[in-house]
C-alpha positions in Angstrom: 17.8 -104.8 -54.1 21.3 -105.5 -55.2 21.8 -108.6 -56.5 25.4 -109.8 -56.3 26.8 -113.0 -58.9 30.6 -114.4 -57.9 30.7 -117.8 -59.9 34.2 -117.9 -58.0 33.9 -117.3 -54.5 36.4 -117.8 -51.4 37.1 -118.6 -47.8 39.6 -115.2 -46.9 41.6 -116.0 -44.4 44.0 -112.8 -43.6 47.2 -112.3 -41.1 48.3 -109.2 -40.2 52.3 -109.5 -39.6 54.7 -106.6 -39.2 56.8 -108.0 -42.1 56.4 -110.9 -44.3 60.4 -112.5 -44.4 61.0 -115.5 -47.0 61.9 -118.9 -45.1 61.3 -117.8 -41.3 59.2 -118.6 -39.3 56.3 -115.2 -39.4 54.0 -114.9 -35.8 50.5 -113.0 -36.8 49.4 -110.2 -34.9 45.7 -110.5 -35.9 43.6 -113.1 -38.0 40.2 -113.0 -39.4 38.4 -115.4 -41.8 36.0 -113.6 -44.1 33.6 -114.7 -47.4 35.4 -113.9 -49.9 35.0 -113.2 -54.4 34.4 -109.8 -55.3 31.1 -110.1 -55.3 30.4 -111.6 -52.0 32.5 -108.2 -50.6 30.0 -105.9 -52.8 26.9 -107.9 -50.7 28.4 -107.2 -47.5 29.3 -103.6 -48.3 25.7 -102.8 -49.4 24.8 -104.9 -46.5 26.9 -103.2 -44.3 25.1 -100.1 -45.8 21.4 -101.3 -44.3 20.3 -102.3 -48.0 18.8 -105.4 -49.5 21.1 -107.6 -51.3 21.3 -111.1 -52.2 24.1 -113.1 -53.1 24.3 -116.0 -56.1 27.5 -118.6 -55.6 28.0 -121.6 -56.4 29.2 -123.1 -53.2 30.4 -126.7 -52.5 32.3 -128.3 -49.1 33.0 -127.7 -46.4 34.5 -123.9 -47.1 31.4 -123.2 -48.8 28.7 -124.3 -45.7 30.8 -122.2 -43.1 30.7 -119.3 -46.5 26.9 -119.7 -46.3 26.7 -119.5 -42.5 29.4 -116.3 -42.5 27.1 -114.2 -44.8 23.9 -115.5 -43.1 25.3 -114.0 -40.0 25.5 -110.8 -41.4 22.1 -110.7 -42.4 23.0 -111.3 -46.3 20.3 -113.6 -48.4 22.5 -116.2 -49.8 21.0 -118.0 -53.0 23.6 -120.9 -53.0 24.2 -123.1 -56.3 25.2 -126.9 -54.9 28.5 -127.6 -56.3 30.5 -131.7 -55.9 33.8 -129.7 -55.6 35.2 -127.8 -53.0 35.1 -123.6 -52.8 38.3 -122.4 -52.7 40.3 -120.8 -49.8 42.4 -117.4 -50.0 45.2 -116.2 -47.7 46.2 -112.4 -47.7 49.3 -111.4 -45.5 48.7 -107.3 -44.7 52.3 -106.0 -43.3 52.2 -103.4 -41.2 54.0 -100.8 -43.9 50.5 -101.5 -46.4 51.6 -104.1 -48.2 49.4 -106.9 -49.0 50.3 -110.7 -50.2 48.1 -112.4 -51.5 47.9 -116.5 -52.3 44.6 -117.1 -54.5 43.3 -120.9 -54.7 42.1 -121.8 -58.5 38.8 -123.2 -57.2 36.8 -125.5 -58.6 35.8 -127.2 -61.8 31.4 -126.2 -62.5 29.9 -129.0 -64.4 27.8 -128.6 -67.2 24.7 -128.8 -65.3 25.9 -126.9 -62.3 26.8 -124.2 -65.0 23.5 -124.0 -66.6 21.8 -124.1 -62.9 24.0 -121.0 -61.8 22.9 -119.5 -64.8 18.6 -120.3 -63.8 19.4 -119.0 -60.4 20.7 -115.7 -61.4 17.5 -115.3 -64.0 15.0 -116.7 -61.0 16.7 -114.3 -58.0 17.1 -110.9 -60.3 13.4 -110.0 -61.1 13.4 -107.9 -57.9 17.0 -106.3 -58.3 17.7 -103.1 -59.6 21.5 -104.0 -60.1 23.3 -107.1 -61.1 26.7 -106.9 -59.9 28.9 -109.8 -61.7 32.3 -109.8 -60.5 35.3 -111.9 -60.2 37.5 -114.4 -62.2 35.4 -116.8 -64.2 36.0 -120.6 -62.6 37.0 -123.5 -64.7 34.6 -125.0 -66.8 33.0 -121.3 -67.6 33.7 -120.2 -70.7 35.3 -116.8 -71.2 31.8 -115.3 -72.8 30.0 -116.7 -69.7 29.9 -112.9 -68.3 28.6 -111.6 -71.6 25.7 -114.1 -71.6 24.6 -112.5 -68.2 24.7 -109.3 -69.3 22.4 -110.2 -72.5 20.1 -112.2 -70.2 19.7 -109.5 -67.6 19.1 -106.6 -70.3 16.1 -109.1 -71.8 14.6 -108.9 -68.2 15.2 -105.3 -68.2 18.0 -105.6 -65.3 21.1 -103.1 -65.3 24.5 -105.0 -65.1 27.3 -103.6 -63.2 30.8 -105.7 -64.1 34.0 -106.2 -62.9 36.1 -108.7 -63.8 39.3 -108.6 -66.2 41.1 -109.9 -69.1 39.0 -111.8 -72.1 35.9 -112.4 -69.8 35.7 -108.5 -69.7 36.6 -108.3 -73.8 33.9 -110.6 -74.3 31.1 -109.1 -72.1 32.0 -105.5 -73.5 30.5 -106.6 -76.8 26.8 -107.1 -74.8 27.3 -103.8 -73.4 27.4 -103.7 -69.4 25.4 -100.5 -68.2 29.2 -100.2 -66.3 32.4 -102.0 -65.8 34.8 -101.0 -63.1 38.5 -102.0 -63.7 41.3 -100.9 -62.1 44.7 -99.4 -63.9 46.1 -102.9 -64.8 43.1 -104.1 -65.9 42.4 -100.9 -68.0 45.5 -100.8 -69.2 45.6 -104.6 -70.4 41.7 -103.9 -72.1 43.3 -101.2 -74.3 46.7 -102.7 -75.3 48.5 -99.9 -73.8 50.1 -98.8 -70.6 49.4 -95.7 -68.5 51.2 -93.4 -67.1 49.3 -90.1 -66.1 45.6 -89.7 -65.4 45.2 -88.7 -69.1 46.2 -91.8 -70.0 43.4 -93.3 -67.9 40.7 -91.3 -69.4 41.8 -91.9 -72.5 41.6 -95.7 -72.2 38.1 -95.5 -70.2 36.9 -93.2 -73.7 38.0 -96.0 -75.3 36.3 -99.3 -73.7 32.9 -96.9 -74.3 33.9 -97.4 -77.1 34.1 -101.2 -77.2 30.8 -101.4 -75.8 30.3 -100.5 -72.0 27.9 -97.5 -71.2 30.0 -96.6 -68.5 33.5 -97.0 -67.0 34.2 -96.6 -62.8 37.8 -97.1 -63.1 39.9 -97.3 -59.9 43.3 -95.8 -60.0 44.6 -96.4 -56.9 46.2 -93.9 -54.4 45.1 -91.4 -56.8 41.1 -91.8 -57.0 39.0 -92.8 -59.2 37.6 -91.7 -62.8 34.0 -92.1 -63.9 33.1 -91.7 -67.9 30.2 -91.8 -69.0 27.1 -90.0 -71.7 26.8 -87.5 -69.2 30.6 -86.5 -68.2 33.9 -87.1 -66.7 34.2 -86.6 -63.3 37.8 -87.2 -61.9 37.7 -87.9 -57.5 40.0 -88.2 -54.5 39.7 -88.9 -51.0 42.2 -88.4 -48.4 43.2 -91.5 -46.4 45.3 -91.6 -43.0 46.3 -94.8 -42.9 45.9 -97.7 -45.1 45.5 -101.2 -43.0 44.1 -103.5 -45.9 42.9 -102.9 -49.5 41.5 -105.8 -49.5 38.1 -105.9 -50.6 38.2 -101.9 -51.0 37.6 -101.9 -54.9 34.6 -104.1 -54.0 33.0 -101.7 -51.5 33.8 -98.8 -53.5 31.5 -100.6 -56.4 28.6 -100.9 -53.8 29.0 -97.6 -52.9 28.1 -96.5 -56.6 25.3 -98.6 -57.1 24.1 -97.8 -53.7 23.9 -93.9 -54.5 22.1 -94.9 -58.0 25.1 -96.0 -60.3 25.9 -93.0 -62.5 26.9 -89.3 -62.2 29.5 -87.3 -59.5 27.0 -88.3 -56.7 28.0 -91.9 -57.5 31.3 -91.4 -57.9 32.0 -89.8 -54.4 29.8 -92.5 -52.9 32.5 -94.9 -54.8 35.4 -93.3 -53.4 34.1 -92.7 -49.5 33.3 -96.3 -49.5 36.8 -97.5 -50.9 38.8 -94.9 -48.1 36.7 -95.9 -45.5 37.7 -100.0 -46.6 41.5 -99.1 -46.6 41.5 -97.6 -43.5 39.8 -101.0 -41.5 41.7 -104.6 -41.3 40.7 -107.3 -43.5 38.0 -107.4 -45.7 36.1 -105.6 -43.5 33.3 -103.6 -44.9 32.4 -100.1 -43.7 29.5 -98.7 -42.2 27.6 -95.2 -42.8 29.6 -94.4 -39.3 33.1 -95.0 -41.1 32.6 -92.9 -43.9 34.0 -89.8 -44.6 32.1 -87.8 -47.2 33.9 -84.2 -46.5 37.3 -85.9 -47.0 36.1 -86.6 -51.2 36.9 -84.3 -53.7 34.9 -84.7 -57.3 35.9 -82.1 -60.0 35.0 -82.3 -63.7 38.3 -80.9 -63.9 40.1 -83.9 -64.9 44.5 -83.2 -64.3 45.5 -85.1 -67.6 49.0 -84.4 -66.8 49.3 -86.0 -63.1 51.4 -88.9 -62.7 49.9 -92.4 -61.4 51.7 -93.2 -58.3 51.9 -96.9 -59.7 51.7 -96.5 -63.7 50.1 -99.6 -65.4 52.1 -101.8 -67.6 
């Protein structure tokens, strides 16, 4: 069982539109409303993928019963944490070209007890999980070691702790040393202090947050694939994509694809990258299915090109 934490959670509403113009008035060609957070999306995936997964969220409102009643219709255990404010609500705008806009609500304030009861549902629902995927911004009232607390908590009970969130929440956890982080280039880059440019660059900066304490780093780069470092290696991957409808959600499936295929080594990795082509390539947040993968399209070499460019360099 994967056992999914997203103290943030949404409500995703996303339009496609054939182009997003300032001031007019912009008619949507399609419309879905998903559950959204990061780790709500790596539920579904694994869901999606015919495993056992449970979801923790703290869910309050009306956004966060018809949340509850979303993922229960997908056959995804929720175990909810009441809340007195409101779960937030998301809007993406996907144009037709690929590119996505994307309005993110701040969400709710947790209370001190609402935090600490989060924290005894996560401990109660992870003795049966194998991983513990935290993901997502922290939501106010959560203090920025919040994540790193997990992680010490779950490695007492003998859990593994996959993580992916960003800024100081992920500079605090590193020091309790996730069994794996996944952050994309911007993240990477803004861990490290430095910006990258070439795929070197990015394996440079993943050698380096082993360094600050995670056992592993999935990093997503992108266009151009993925890199996984970790005791065992460095395994650089690619997939090839024909068209991209919405990434939304696909660095979320691409992490339940890992875990799914065990959560370390070249296996994992092209598990990771088929899940996150297959998302691209549907609308929404959709999550794929073992019928939209495409394993032969993945390419995994150890062979890591130090010199290649990054289509979109981090800052």
């Amino acid at each position: 069982m994967i056992l999914t934490v997203t103290p943030n959670p949404s409500l995703d509403r996303t339009y496609e539109v054939q182009a997003l113009k300032r001031g007019e008035v912009i008619r949507a060609e399609t419309e879905r409303m998903d559950p959204g957070g990061k780790g709500v999306n790596v539920s579904r995936a694994v869901a999606a993928a015919g495993r056992r997964t449970v979801a923790v969220l703290p869910l309050g409102g009306a956004p966060g019963a018809l949340i509850a009643d979303l993922l229960d219709a997908q056959g995804i255990e929720v175990a909810p944490v009441p809340i007195t404010g409101s779960t937030r609500s998301n809007i993406a705008l996907a144009e037709a070209d690929g590119v996505l806009t994307k309005i993110n609500a701040p969400g709710p304030e947790l209370s001190p007890a609402e935090q600490e009861l989060l924290l005894d549902t996560v401990r109660e629902q992870s003795r049966d999980a194998d991983w513990i995927a935290c993901c997502g911004s922290l939501p106010r009232g959560l203090a920025p070691a919040w994540y790193a607390d997990v992680v010490t908590r779950a490695h007492a009970g003998g859990a593994r702790i996959a993580l992916d969130t960003s800024g100081r929440a992920l500079l605090e956890a590193l020091r309790a040393r996730p069994d794996v982080v996944k952050p994309n280039a911007e993240e990477l880059a803004e861990a490290v202090g430095r910006p990258l440019a070439t795929v070197g660059d990015a394996l440079k900066a993943a050698e380096q947050v082993r360094g600050m304490g995670a056992r592993a780093v999935l990093a997503s780069l992108g266009a151009d694939g993925q890199l996984l470092v970790e005791d065992t290696g460095a395994w650089f991957a690619t997939a090839r994509v024909d068209t991209v409808r919405s990434n939304v959600g696909a660095g979320d499936s691409s992490l339940a694809g890992f875990l799914i295929a065990g959560g370390s080594g070249p296996e994992a990795l092209a598990s990771a990258v088929a899940h996150g082509a297959a998302a691209v390539q549907l609308p929404g947040s959709v999550m794929p299915t073992p019928g939209d993968l495409d394993p032969a399209a993945v390419t995994v070499t150890a062979e890591i090109p130090l010199d290649r460019e990054l289509t979109e360099p981090a800052p």
